[in-house]
Structure formats: structure tokens, C-alpha cells
VMD Tcl script that builds the backbone (N, CA, C; Angstrom):
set m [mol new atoms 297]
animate dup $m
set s [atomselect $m all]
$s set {name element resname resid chain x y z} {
  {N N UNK 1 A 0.849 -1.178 0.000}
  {CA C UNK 1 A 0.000 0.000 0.000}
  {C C UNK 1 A 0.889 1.233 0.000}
  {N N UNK 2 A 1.424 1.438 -0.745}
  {CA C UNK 2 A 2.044 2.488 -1.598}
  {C C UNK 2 A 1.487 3.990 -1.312}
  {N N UNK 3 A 1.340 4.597 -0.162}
  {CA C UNK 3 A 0.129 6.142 0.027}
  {C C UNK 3 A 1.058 7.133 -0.212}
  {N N UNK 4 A 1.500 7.892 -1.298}
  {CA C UNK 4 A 2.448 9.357 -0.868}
  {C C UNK 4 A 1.635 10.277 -1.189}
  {N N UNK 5 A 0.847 10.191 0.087}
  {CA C UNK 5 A -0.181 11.818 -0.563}
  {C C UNK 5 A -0.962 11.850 1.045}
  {N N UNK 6 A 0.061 12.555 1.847}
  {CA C UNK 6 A -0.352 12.343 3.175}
  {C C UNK 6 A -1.888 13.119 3.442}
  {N N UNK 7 A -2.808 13.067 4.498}
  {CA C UNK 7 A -3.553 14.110 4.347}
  {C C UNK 7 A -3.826 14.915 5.260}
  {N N UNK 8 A -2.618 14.594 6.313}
  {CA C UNK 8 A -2.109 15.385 7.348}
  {C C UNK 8 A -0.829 15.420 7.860}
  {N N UNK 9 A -0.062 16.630 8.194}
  {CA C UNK 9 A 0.846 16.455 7.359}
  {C C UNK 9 A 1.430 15.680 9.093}
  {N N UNK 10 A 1.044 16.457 10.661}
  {CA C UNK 10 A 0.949 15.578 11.840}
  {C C UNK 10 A 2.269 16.352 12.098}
  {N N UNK 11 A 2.578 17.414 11.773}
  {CA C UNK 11 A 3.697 18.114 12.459}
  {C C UNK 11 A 3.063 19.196 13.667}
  {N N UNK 12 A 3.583 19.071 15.105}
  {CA C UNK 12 A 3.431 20.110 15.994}
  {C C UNK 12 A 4.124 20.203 16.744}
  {N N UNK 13 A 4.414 21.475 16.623}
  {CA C UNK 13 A 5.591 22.462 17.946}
  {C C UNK 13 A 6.893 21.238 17.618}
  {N N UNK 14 A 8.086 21.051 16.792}
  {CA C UNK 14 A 8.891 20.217 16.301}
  {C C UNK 14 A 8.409 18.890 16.546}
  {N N UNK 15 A 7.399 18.253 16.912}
  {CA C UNK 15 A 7.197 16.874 16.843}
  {C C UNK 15 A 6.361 15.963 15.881}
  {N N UNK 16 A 6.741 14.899 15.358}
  {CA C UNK 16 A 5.800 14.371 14.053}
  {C C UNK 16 A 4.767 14.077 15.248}
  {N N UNK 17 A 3.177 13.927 14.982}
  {CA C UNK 17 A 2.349 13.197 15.772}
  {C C UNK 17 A 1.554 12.520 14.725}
  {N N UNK 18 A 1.393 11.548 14.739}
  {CA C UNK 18 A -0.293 10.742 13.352}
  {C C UNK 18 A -1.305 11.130 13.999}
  {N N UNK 19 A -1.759 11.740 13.108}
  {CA C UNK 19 A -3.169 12.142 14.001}
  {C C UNK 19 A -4.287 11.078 13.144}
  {N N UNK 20 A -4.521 10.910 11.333}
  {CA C UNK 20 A -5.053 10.200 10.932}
  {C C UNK 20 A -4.752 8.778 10.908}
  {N N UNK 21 A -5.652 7.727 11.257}
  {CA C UNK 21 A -6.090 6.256 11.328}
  {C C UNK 21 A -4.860 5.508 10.743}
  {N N UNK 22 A -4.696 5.559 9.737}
  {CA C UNK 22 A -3.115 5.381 8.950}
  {C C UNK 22 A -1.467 6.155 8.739}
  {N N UNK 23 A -1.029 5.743 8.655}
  {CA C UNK 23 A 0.304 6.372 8.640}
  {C C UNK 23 A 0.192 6.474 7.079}
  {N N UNK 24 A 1.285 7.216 6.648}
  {CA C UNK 24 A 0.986 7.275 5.113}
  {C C UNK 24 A 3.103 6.713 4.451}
  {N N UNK 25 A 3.154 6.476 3.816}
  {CA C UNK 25 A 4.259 6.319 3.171}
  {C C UNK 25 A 5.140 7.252 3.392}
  {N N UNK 26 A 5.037 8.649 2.959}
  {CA C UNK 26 A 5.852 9.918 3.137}
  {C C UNK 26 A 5.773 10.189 4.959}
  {N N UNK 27 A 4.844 9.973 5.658}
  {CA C UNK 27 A 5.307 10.453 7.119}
  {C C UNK 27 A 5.905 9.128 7.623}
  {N N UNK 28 A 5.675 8.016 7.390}
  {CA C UNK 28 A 6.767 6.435 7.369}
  {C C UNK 28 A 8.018 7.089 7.118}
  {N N UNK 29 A 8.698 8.017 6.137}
  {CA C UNK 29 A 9.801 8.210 5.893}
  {C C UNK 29 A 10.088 9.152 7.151}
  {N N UNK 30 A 9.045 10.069 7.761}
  {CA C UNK 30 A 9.470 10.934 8.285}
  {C C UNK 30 A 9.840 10.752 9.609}
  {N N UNK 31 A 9.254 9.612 10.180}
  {CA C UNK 31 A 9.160 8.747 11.406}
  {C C UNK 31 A 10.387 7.397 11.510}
  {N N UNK 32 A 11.069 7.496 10.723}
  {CA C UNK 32 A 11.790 6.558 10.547}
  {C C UNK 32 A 13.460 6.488 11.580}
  {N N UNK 33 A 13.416 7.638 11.537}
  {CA C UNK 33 A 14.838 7.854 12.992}
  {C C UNK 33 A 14.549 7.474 13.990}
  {N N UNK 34 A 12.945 7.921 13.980}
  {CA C UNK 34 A 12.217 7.481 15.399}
  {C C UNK 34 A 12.257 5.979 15.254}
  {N N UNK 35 A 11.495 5.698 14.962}
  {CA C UNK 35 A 11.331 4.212 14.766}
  {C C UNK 35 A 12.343 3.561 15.159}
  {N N UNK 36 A 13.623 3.286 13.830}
  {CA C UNK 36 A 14.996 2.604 14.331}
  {C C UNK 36 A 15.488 2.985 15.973}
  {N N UNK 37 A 15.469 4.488 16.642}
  {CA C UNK 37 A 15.565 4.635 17.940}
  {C C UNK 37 A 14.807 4.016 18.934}
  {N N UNK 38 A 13.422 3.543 18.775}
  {CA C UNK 38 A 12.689 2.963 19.693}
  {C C UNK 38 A 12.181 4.295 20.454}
  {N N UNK 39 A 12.024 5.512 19.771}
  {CA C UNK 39 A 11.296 6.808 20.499}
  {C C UNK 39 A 9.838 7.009 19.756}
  {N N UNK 40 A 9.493 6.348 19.352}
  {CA C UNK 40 A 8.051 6.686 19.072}
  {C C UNK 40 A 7.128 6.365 19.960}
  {N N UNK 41 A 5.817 7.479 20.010}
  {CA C UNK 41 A 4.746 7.039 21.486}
  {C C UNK 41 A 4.287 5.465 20.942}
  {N N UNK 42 A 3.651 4.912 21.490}
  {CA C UNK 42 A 3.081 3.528 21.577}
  {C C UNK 42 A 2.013 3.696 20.732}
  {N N UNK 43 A 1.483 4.887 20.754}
  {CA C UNK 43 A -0.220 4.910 19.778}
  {C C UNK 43 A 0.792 4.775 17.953}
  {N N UNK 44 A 1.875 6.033 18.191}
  {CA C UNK 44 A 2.049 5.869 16.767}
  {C C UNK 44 A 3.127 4.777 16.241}
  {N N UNK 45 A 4.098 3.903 16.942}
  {CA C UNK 45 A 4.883 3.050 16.834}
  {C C UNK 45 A 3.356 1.496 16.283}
  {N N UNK 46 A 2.388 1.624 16.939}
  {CA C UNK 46 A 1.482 0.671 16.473}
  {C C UNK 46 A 0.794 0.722 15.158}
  {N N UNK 47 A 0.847 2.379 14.780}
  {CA C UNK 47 A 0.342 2.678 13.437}
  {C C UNK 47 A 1.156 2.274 12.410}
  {N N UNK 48 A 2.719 2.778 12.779}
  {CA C UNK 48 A 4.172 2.191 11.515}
  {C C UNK 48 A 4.175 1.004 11.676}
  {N N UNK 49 A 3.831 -0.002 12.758}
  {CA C UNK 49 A 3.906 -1.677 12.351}
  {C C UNK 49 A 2.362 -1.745 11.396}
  {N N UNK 50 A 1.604 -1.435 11.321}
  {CA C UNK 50 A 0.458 -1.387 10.336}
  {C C UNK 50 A 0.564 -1.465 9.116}
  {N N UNK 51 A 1.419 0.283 9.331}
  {CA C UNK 51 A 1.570 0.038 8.131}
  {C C UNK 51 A 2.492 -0.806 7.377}
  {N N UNK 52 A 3.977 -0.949 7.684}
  {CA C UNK 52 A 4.622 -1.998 7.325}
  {C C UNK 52 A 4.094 -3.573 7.128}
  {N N UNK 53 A 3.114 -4.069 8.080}
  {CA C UNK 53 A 2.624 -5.396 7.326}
  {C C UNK 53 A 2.084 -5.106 6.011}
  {N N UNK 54 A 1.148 -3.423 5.530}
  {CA C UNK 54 A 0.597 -3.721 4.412}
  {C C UNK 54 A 1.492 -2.731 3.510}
  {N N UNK 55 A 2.853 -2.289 3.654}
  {CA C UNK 55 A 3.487 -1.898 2.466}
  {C C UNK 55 A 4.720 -2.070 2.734}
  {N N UNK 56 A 4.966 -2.867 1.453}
  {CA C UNK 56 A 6.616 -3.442 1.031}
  {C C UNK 56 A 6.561 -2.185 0.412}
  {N N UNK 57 A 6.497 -1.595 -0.111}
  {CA C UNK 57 A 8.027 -0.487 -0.189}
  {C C UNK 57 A 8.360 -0.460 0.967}
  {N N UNK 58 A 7.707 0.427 1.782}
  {CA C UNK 58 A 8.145 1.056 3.497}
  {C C UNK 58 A 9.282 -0.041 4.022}
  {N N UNK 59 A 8.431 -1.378 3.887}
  {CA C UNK 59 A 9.263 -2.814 4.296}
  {C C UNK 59 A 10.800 -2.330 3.748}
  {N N UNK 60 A 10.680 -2.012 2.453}
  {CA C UNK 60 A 11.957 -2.052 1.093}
  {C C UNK 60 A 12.888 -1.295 1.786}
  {N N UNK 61 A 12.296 -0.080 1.984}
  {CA C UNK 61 A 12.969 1.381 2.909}
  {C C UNK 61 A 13.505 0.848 4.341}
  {N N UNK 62 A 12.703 0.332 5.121}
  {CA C UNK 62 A 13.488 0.091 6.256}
  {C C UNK 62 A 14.892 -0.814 6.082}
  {N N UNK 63 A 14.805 -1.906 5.416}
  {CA C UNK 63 A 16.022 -2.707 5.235}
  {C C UNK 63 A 16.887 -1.916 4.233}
  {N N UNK 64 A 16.252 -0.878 3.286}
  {CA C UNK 64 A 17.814 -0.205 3.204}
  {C C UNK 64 A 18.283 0.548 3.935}
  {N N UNK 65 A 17.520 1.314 4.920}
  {CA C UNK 65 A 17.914 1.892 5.792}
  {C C UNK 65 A 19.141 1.303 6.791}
  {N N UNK 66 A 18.364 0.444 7.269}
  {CA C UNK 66 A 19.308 -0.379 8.338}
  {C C UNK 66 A 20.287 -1.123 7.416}
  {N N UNK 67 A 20.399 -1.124 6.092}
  {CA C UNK 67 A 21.811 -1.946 5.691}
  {C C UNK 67 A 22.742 -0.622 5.881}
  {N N UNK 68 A 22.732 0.421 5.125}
  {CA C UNK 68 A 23.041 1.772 5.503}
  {C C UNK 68 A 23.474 2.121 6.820}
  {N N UNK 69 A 22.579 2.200 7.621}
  {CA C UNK 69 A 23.136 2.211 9.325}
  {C C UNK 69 A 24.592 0.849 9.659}
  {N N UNK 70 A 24.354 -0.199 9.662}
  {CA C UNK 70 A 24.990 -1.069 9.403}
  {C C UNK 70 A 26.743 -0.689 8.449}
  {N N UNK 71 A 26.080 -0.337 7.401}
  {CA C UNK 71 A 27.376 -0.357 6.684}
  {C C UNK 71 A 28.352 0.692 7.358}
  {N N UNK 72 A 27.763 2.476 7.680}
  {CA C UNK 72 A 28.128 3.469 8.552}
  {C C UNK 72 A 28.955 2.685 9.646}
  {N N UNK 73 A 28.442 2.007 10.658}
  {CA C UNK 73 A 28.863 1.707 11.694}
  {C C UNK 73 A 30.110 0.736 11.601}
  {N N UNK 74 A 30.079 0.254 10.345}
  {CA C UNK 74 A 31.271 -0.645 9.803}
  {C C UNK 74 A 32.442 -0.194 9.597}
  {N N UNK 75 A 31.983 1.159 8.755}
  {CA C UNK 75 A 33.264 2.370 8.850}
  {C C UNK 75 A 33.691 2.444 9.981}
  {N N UNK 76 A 32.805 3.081 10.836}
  {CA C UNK 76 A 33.053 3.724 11.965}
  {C C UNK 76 A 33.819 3.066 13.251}
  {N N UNK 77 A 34.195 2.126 13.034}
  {CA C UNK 77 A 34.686 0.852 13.907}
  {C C UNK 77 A 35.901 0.570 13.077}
  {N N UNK 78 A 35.965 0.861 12.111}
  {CA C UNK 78 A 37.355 0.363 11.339}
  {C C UNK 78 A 38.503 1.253 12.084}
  {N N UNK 79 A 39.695 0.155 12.526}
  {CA C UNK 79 A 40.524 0.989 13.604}
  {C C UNK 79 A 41.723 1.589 12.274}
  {N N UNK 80 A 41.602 1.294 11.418}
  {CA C UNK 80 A 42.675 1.823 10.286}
  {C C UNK 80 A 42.523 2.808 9.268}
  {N N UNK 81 A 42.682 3.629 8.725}
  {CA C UNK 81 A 42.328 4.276 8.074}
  {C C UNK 81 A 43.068 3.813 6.457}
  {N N UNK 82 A 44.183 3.038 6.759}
  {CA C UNK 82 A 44.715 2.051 5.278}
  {C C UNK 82 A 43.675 1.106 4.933}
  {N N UNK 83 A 43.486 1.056 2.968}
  {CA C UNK 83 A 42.734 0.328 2.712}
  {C C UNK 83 A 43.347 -1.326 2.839}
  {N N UNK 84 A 42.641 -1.967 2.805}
  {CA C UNK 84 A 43.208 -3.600 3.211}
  {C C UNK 84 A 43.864 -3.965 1.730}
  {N N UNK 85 A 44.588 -5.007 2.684}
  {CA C UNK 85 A 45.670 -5.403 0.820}
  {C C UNK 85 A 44.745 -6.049 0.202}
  {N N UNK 86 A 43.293 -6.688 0.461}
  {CA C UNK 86 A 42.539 -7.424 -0.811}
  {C C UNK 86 A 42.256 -6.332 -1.607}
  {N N UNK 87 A 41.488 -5.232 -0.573}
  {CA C UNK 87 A 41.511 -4.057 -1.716}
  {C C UNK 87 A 42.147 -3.682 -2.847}
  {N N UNK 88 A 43.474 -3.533 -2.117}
  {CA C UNK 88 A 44.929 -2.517 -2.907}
  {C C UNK 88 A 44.767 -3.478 -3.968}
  {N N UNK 89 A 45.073 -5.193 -3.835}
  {CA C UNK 89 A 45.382 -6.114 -4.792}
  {C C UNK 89 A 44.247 -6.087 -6.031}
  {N N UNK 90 A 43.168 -6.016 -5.494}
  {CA C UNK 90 A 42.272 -5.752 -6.655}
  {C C UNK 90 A 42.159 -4.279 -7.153}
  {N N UNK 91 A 42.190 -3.464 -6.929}
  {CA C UNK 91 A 42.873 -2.178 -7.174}
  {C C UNK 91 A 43.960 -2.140 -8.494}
  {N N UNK 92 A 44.921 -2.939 -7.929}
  {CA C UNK 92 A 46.435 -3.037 -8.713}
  {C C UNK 92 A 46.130 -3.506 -10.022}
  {N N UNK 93 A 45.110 -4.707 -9.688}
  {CA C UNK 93 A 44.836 -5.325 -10.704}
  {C C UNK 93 A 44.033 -4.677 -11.862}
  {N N UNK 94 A 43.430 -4.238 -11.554}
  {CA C UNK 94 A 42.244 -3.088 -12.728}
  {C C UNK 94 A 43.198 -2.207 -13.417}
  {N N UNK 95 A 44.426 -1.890 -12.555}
  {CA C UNK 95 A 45.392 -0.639 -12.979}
  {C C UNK 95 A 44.861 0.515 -12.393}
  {N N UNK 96 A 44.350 0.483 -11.394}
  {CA C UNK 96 A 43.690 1.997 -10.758}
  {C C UNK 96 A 44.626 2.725 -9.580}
  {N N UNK 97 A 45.828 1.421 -9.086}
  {CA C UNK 97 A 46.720 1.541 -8.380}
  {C C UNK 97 A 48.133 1.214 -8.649}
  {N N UNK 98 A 48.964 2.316 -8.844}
  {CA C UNK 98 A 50.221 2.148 -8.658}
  {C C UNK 98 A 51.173 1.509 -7.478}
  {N N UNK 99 A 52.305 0.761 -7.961}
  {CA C UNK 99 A 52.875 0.190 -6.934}
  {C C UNK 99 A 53.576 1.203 -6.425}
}
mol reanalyze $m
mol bondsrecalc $m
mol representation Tube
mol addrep $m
């Protein structure tokens, strides 16, 4: 269920709130920091599992999201800032790297 045509938009005083029965696709995107944080109220964290059983995109979006988060944090943990020799070696090999 594919909705990008919210019909509220559920912004007040800086906070998203759902005020309508459904979540819509575009405020799914907008709720989505929340979500992965585990800070959404309970009324609207029950509306984004809703909607996610009935829309694979949103589904689509969250797992790229979190591969994304994932990949970030992969960097971010790397204690080296040298690329690894499988790299360099395939590198060398294309000719994109000089010895």
C-alpha cells in the first residue's frame, strides 16, 4: 500500500504526531529515525507496524535503511584508516593503483 499523498501532514511544535487512522508512506519516511531509535509514542509506533505489514516499499525502505546504518557503523569501527591489501590487490589489478 504504496500512500504518498499524506492528508495530514501531523507536524506540531517540532514533533511528528499521526493524528489520521493510517500512517501514510511519506510520514513512514518521516518517522523513521524514530522508529529505528525505539522513540516513538506507543499509539504511533502501532500505526508504523500497520503500516509496514501492508506496504513493502516502506518494508523495502526500512532494510535499506538499516543496511546503511549497518554499513556506517562498519566504517566507523574500522581501527585503520589504510585500505586492506585485498583491496589494494584488486585495485592493482584493474590498474587503478600504482605500486
Amino acid at each position: 500500500m504504496h500512500n504518498p499523498d499524506p492528508s495530514n501532514d501531523g507536524h506540531l511544535a517540532g514533533e511528528f504526531i499521526v493524528t489520521a487512522e493510517e500512517v501514510t508512506c511519506q510520514q513512514f519516511v518521516e518517522l523513521v529515525t524514530d522508529y529505528f531509535e525505539g522513540a516513538l509514542p506507543a499509539r504511533t509506533l502501532s500505526k508504523v507496524e500497520e503500516h509496514l505489514v501492508m506496504c513493502d516499499w516502506c518494508v523495502a525502505y526500512v532494510e535499506q535503511m538499516q543496511a546503511t546504518v549497518d554499513a556506517l557503523r562498519t566504517l566507523k569501527n574500522r581501527s585503520s584508516r589504510q585500505p586492506s591489501d585485498l583491496l589494494l590487490t584488486a585495485l592493482r589489478a584493474k590498474g587503478a593503483v600504482e605500486r
